[in-house]
N, C-alpha and C positions, 0 to 999 in steps of 0.2 A: 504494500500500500504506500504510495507516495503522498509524503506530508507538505504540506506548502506553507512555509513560514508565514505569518500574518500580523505584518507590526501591528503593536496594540496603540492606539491613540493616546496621544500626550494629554494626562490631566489639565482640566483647565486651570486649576489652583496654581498650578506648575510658574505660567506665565508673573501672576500676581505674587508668588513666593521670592519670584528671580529679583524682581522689581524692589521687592523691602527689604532683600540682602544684599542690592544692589548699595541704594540707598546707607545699610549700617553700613557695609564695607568702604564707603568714599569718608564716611565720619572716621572707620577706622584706620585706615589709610591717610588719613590726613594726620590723626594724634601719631600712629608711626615714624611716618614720615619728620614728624615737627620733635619728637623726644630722640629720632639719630642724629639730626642737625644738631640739636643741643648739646647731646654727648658728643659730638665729633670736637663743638668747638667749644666746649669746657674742657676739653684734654688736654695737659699739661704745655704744652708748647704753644700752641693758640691761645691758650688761657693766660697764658702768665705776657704772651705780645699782647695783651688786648690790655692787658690791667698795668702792664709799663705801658702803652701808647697813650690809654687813660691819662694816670697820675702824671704824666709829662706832659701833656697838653694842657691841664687843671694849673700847672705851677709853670706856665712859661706864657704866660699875656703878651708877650711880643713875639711868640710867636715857635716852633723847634727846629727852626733856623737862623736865630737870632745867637753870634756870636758872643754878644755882652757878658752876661751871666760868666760862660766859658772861661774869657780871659780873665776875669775876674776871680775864679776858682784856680787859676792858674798862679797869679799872683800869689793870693793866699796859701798854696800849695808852696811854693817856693819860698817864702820868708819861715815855712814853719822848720822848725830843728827837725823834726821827724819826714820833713818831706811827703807828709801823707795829711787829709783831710778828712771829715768823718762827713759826709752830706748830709744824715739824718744824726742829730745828735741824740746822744742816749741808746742807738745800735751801736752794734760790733762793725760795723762796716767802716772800712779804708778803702781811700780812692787815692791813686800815687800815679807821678806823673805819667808813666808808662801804661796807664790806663787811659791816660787823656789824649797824649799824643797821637797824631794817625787816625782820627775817628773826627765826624763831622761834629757841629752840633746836638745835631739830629740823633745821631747816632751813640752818643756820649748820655743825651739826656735818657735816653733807651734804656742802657747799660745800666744809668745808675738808679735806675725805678725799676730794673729788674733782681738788682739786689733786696728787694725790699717785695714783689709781686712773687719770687719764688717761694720762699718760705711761708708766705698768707697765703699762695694755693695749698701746698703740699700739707700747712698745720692750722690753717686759719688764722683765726685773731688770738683765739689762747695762746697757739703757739707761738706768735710774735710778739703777742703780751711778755710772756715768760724770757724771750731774748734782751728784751728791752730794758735797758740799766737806770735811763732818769723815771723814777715814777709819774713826772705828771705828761710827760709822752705815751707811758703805758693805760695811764685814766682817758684818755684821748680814744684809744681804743676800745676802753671797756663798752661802749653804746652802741656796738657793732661800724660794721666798712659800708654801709647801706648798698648802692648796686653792684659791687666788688663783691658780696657773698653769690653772690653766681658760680662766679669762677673759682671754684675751689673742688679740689681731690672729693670731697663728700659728697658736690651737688653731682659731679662727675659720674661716681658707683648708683647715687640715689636717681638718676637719669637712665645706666643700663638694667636697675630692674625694672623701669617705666617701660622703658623700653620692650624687654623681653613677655610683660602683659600685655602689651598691647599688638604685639608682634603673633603673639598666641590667637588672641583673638581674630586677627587677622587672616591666618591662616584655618582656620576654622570658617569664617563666610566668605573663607575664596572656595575653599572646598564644596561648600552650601550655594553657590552660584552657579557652580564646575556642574553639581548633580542638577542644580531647578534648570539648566541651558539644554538646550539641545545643539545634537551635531556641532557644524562650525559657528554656531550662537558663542559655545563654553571660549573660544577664542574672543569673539566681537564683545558678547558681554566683560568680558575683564577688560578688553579694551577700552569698551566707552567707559567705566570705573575708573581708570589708571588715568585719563585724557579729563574728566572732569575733576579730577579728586588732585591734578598735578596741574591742569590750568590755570586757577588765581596766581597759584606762588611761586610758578615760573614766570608772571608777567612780574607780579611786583617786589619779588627778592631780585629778580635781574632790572631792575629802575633801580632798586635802593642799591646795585652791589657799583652801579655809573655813577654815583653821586662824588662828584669833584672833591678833591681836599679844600679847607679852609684856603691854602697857600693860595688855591685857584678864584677864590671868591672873589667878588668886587673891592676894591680897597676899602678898608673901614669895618667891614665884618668878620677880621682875624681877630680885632681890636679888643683887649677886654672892656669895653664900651656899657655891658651888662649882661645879665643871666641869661637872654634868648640868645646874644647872641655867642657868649659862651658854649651854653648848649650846643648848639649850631656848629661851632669849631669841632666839640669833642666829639657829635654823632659824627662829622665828614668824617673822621679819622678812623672814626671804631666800626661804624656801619658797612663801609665796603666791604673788607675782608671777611666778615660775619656772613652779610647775604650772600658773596661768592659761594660760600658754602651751600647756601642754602637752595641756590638758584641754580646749582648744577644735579642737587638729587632731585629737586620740581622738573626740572626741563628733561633728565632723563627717565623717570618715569613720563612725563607727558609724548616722549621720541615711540617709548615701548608702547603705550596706546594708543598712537598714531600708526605702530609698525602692525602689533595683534589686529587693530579693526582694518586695515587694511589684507592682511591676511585673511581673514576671517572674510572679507567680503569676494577677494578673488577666491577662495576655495570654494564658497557657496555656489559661488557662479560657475566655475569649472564641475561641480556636483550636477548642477539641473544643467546643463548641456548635455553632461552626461546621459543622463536619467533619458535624455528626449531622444536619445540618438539611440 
C-alpha cells in the first residue's frame, strides 16, 4: 500500500505566537545588546582612558593642549632637591622629569590622571581612600566619585552576569520564533528582529561616535565660560570612543538582518519556482 505524505496545516495561533516572540525578543535583544557594550567599555583599559580623559578635561579650562600648566610643572620639578613632584598631594604618586619629557601636553595630562583612574577602577574609592596619606583629601572621597563609579572592576563582573540573563533569555525566544516560523520564514523572521531591534542604535550611536572634539568647536566653547559648556567639552571627549563601540555591535547586527531577510527572501523565491516547475 503506498502512503502519501500529507502536510498537516500550520496552526493558526502559530502566526500570532511568532509575532509576541517576535516582539519580546527585539526588547531582549536590545537589553543584550546594550549590557555587552557596557561591559566591553567598562573593561579595564577603556575604562580607566575614559576616566583619565574625564578628570583631565575637568582640571585643564584652557584646554589638553594648553602648554602653560606643563612648563610650569617643569619649573617646579627642577628647583625641587628630589627632582620629583607629587601632582595629587597626599598620594604616593611621583612625576620626575623623564616622565615629562617627550610627551605632548595632551598626552602628559593623560598619564598623570591615569595614575590616579587605575587604582579607582581596579579598588574603587575605599581603595584609594586607604592609599591616600593627607586625610582631608581622603574625606573628599568619602561621598563617592558620582559618574566615575561606572567605571570600575565591580560594575564591570556586575554587567557580565546582566549580561549572561539576559543572553539566556534571548536564546530561548530565538528558539521560540525558530519553532512559531515556518520554512525560510525561521530565516526572515530573525531577520526582520535583528534589523529592527539594531536600527535606532546604529543611527544614533554612529551620530554620537562623529561628534567633533571641543578642540574642533567654534572659539569660545573650549572656554571654561560655564557648566553647559563644560559639559559640552567633556561629553566631545568621552562620547566618541564610547558610541564607536557601541555603533559597530548596532550596525553589525543591523548588516546580519539585512543579510538573513534577504536570504530568507531569495530562498522563498527559489522554493515556489521550484514547486511550479
Amino acid at each position: 500500500m503506498n502512503a502519501e505524505r500529507v502536510s498537516r496545516p500550520r496552526p493558526y495561533w502559530h502566526v500570532d505566537a511568532k509575532w509576541v516572540v517576535g516582539l519580546l525578543l527585539i526588547l531582549a535583544l536590545n537589553l543584550s545588546m546594550l549590557f555587552y557594550n557596557l561591559y566591553l567599555v567598562t573593561d579595564e583599559a577603556p575604562a580607566v582612558e575614559t576616566m583619565s580623559t574625564l578628570l583631565a578635561v575637568l582640571t585643564s579650562p584652557e584646554g589638553l593642549d594648553d602648554a602653560t600648566a606643563i612648563e610650569a610643572a617643569l619649573e617646579q620639578l627642577r628647583a625641587n632637591p628630589d627632582h620629583a613632584i607629587r601632582p595629587f598631594p597626599g598620594l604616593p604618586v611621583e612625576l620626575r622629569e623623564s616622565d615629562i619629557v617627550g610627551r605632548s601636553p595632551r598626552e602628559l595630562r593623560l598619564f598623570v590622571w591615569r595614575q590616579l583612574a587605575e587604582p579607582l577602577y581596579r579598588e574603587g574609592p575605599e581603595g584609594l581612600m586607604a592609599r591616600i596619606e593627607d586625610p582631608e583629601m581622603a574625606a573628599g572621597f568619602a561621598g563617592g566619585i558620582g559618574p566615575l563609579a561606572l567605571f570600575s572592576l565591580q560594575v564591570h563582573q556586575d554587567l557580565l552576569r546582566l549580561l549572561w540573563i539576559t543572553l539566556t533569555s534571548t536564546l530561548v525566544l530565538l528558539a521560540l520564533l525558530i519553532f512559531f516560523s515556518y520554512r525560510f520564514g525561521r530565516l526572515g523572521s530573525l531577520g526582520v528582529v535583528l534589523f529592527v531591534a539594531s536600527l535606532p542604535g546604529a543611527f544614533i550611536f554612529t551620530a554620537l561616535s562623529r561628534m567633533p572634539p571641543a578642540d574642533a568647536l567654534p572659539v569660545g566653547l573650549e572656554q571654561d565660560v560655564g557648566l553647559t559648556d563644560r559639559l559640552s567639552q567633556v561629553a566631545s571627549h568621552m562620547l566618541p570612543p564610547m558610541m564607536a563601540t557601541f555603533s559597530r555591535t548596532y550596525t553589525m547586527g543591523l548588516l546580519i538582518g539585512l543579510a538573513l531577510s534577504g536570504v530568507a527572501l531569495l530562498g522563498g523565491l527559489i522554493w515556489r519556482l521550484a514547486r511550479r516547475r
